[in-house]
KEDOTOR-553293 format. One record per residue: residue number from 0; x, y, z of N, C-alpha, C in turn. Coordinates in pm, 1 decimal. Example, Ala and Ser with C-alpha at 12.3 -4.5 7.8 and 13.67 -1.06 7.14 Angstrom:
2
 num     n.c1     n.c2     n.c3    ca.c1    ca.c2    ca.c3     c.c1     c.c2     c.c3
   0   1319.0   -569.0    780.0   1230.0   -450.0    780.0   1320.0   -330.0    780.0
   1   1285.0   -225.0    708.0   1367.0   -106.0    714.0   1290.0      3.0    787.0
***
This chain:
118
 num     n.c1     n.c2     n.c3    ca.c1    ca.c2    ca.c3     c.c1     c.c2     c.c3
   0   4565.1   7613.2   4600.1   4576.4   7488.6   4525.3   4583.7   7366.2   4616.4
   1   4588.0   7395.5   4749.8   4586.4   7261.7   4861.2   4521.0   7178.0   4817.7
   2   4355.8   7224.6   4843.9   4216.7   7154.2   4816.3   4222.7   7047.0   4739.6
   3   4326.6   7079.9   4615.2   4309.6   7010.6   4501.0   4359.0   6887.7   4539.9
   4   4441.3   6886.5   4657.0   4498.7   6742.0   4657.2   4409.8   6657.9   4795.2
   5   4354.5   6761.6   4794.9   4294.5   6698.2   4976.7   4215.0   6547.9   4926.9
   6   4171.3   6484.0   5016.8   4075.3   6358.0   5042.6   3970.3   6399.5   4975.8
   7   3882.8   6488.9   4996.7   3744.5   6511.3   4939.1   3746.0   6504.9   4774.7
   8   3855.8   6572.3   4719.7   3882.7   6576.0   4558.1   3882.1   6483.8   4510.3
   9   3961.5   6387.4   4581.0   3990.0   6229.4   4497.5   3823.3   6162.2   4542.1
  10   3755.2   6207.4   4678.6   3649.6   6120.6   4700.0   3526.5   6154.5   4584.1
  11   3523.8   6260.7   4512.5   3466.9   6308.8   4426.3   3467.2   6231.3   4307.8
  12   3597.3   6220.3   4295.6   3667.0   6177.9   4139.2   3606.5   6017.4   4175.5
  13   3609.0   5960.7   4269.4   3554.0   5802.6   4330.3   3425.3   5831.2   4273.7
  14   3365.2   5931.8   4319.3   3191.5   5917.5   4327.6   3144.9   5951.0   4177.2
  15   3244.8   6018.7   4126.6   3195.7   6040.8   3943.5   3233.0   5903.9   3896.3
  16   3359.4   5861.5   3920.0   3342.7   5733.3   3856.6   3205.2   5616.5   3832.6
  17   3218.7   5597.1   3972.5   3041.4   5521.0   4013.0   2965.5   5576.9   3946.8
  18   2942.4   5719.4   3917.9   2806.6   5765.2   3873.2   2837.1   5722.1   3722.6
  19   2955.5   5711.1   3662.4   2988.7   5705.5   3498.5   2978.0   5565.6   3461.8
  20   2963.8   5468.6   3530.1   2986.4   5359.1   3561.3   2794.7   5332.9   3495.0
  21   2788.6   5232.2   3354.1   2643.9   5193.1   3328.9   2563.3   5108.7   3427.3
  22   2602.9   5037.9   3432.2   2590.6   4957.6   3568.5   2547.2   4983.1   3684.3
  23   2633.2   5051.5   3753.8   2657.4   5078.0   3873.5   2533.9   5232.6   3917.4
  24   2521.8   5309.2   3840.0   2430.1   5410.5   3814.7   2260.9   5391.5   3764.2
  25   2267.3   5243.9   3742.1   2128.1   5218.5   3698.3   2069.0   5107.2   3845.3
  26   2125.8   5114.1   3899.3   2071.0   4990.0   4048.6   2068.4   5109.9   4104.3
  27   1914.9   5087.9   4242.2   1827.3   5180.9   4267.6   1925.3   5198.4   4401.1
  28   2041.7   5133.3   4414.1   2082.1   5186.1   4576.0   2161.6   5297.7   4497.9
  29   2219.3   5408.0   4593.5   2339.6   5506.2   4532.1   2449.5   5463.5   4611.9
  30   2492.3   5371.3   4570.0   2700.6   5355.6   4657.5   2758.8   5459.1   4645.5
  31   2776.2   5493.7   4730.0   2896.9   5630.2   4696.3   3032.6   5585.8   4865.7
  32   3103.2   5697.3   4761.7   3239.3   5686.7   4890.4   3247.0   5757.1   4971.2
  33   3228.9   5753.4   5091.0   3249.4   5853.2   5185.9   3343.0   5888.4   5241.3
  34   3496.3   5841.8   5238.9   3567.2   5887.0   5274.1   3692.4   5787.2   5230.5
  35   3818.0   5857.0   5223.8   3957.2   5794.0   5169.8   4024.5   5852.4   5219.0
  36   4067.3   5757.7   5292.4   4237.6   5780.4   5429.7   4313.9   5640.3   5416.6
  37   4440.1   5729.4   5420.8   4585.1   5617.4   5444.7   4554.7   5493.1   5339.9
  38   4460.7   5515.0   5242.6   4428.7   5434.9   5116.3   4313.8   5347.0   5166.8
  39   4241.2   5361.3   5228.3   4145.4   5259.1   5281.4   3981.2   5378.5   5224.9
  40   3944.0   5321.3   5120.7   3806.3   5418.2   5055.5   3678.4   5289.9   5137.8
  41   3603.0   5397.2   5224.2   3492.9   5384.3   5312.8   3387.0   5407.1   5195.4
  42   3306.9   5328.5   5193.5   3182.0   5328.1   5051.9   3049.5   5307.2   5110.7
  43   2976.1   5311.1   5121.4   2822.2   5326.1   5141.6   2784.6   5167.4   5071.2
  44   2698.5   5099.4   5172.2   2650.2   4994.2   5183.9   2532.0   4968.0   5222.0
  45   2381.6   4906.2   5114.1   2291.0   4882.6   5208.9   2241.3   4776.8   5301.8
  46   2368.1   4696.3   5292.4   2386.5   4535.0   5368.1   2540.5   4562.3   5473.3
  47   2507.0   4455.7   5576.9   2608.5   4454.2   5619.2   2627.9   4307.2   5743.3
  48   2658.3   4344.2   5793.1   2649.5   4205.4   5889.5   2570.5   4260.1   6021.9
  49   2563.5   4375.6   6022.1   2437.6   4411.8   6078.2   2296.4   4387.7   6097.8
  50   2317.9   4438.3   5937.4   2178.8   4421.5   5808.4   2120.7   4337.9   5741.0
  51   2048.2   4226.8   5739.5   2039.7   4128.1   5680.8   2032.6   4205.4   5471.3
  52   2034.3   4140.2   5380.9   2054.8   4243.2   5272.7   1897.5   4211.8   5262.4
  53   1820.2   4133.6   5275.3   1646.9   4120.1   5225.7   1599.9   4216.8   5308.3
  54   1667.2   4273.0   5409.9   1574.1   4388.1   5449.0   1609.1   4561.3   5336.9
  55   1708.5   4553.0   5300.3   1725.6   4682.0   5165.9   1701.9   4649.5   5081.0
  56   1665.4   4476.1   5074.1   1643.8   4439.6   4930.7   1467.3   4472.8   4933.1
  57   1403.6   4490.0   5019.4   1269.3   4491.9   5005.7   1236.9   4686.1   4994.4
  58   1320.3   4712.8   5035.8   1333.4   4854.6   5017.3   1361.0   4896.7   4878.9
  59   1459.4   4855.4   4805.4   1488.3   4868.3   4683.7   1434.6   4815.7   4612.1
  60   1317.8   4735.6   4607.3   1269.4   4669.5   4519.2   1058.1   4653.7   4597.9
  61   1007.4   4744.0   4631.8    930.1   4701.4   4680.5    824.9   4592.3   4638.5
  62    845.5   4517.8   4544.6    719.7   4432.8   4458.8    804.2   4303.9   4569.6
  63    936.7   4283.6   4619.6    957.9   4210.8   4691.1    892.2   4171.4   4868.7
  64    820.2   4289.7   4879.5    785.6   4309.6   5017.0    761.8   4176.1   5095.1
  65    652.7   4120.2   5024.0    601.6   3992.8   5057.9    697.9   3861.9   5053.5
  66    801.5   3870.9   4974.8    886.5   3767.2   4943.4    990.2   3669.0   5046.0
  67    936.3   3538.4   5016.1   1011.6   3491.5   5091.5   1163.2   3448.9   5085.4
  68   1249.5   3460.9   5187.6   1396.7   3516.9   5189.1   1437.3   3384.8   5108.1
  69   1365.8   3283.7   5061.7   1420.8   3220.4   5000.9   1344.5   3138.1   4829.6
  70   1292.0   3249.1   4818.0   1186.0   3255.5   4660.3   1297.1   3282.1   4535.7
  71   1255.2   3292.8   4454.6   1363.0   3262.4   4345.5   1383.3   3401.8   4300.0
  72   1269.6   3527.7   4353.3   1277.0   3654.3   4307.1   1375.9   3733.5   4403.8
  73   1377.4   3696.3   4568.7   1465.6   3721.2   4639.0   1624.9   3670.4   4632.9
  74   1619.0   3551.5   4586.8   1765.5   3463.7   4552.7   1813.7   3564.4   4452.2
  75   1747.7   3624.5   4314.7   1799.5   3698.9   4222.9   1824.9   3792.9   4244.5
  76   1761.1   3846.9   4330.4   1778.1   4049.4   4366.9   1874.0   4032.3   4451.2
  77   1954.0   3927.2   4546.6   2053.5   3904.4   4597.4   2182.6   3916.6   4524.9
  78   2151.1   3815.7   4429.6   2240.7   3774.7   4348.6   2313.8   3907.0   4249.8
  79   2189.9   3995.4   4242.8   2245.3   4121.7   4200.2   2282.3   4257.3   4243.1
  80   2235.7   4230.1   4383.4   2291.5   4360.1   4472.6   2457.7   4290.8   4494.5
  81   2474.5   4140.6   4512.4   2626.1   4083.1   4519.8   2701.5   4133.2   4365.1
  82   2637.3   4142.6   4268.9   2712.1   4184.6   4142.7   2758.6   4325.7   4165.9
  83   2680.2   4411.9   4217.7   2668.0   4537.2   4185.4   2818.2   4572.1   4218.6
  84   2721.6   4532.6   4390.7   2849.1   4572.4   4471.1   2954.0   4519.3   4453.1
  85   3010.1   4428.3   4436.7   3139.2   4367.0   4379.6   3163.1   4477.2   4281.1
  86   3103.0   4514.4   4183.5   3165.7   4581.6   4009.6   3143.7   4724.8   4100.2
  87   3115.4   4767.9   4228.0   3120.7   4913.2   4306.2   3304.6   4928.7   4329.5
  88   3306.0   4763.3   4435.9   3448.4   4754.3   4488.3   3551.9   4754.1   4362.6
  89   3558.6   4708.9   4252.9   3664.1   4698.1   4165.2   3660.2   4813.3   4106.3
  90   3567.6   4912.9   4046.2   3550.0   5055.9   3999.5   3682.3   5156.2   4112.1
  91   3604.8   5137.7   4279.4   3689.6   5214.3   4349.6   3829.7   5167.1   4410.8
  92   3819.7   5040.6   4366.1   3942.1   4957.6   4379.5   4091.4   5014.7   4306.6
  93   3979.8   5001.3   4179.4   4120.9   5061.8   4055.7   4206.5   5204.1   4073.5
  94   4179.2   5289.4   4167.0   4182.3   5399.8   4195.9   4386.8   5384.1   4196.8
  95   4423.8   5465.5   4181.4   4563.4   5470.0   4249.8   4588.2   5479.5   4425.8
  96   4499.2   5522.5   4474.6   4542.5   5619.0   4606.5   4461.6   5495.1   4667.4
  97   4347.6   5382.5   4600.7   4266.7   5301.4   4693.9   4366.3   5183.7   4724.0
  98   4392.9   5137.7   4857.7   4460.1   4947.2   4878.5   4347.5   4884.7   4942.6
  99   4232.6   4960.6   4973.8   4128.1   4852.1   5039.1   3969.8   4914.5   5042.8
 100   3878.5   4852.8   5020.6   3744.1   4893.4   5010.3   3694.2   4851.4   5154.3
 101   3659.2   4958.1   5238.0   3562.2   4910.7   5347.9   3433.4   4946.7   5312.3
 102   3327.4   4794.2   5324.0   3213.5   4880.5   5325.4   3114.6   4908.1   5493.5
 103   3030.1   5019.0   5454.0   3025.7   5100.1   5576.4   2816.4   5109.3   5530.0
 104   2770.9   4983.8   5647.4   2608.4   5039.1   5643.5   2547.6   5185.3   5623.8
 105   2508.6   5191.2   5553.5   2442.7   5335.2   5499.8   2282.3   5323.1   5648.4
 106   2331.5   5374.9   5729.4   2236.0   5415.1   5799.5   2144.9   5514.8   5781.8
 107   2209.7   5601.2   5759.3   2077.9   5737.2   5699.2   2015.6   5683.2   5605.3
 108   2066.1   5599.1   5483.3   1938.4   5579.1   5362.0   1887.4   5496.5   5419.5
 109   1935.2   5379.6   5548.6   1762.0   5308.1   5567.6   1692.5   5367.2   5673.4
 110   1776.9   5469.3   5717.1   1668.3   5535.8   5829.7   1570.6   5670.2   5759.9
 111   1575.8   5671.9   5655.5   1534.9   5749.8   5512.6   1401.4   5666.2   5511.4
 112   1406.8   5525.7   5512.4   1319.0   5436.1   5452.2   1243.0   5346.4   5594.6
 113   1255.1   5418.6   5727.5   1213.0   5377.4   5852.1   1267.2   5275.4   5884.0
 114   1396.9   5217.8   5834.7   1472.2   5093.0   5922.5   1601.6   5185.8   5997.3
 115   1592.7   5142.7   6127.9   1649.7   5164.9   6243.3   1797.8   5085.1   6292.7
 116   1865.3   5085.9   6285.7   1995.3   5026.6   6322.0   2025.8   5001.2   6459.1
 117   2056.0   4945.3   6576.6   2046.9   4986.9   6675.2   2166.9   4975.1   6723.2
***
């Protein structure tokens, strides 16, 4: 009966939430949590300060490819990867066991999609 209380169980119960979540399950990135220690839930991100977000945003949206970082179709797909993720952080926020959301560049999904991190 350990298991049941370990990190991975509750990170599960995080990642069903998100998936139950209308919202959050219909935007083409998959946020998920990767890990929850000492209350700090690590979440999957395809922006970061790394990352500019128009480079996952052209990934997630390819009709954007061509778009310029400051067109009114790029301003919106911004505007809604900032919704998402915000209504990601308050979903895993609400958690009992969560006091802080780090988010953490999803390197494998853009190295999935040939962007390189260095």
């Amino acid at each position: 009966m350990w298991w049941l209380l370990s990190g991975d169980s509750r990170v599960s119960e995080l990642n069903a939430g998100l998936a139950d979540d209308a919202t959050i399950s219909a935007y083409p990135y998959p946020f998920r949590v990767l890990s929850l220690e000492n209350g700090v839930a690590r979440v999957s991100s395809p922006r970061s300060a790394q990352m500019s977000a128009i480079q996952g945003l052209r990934i997630l949206f390819p009709e954007l490819v061509n778009a310029s970082a400051i067109s009114p179709e790029m301003m919106a797909a911004q505007e809604q990867l900032a919704a998402v993720q915000s209504r990601v952080g308050t979903v895993v926020g609400e958690h009992p066991d969560v006091a802080r959301v780090q988010w953490v560049l999803d390197e494998t999904w853009l190295a999935r999609h040939g962007v390189y991190v260095q």
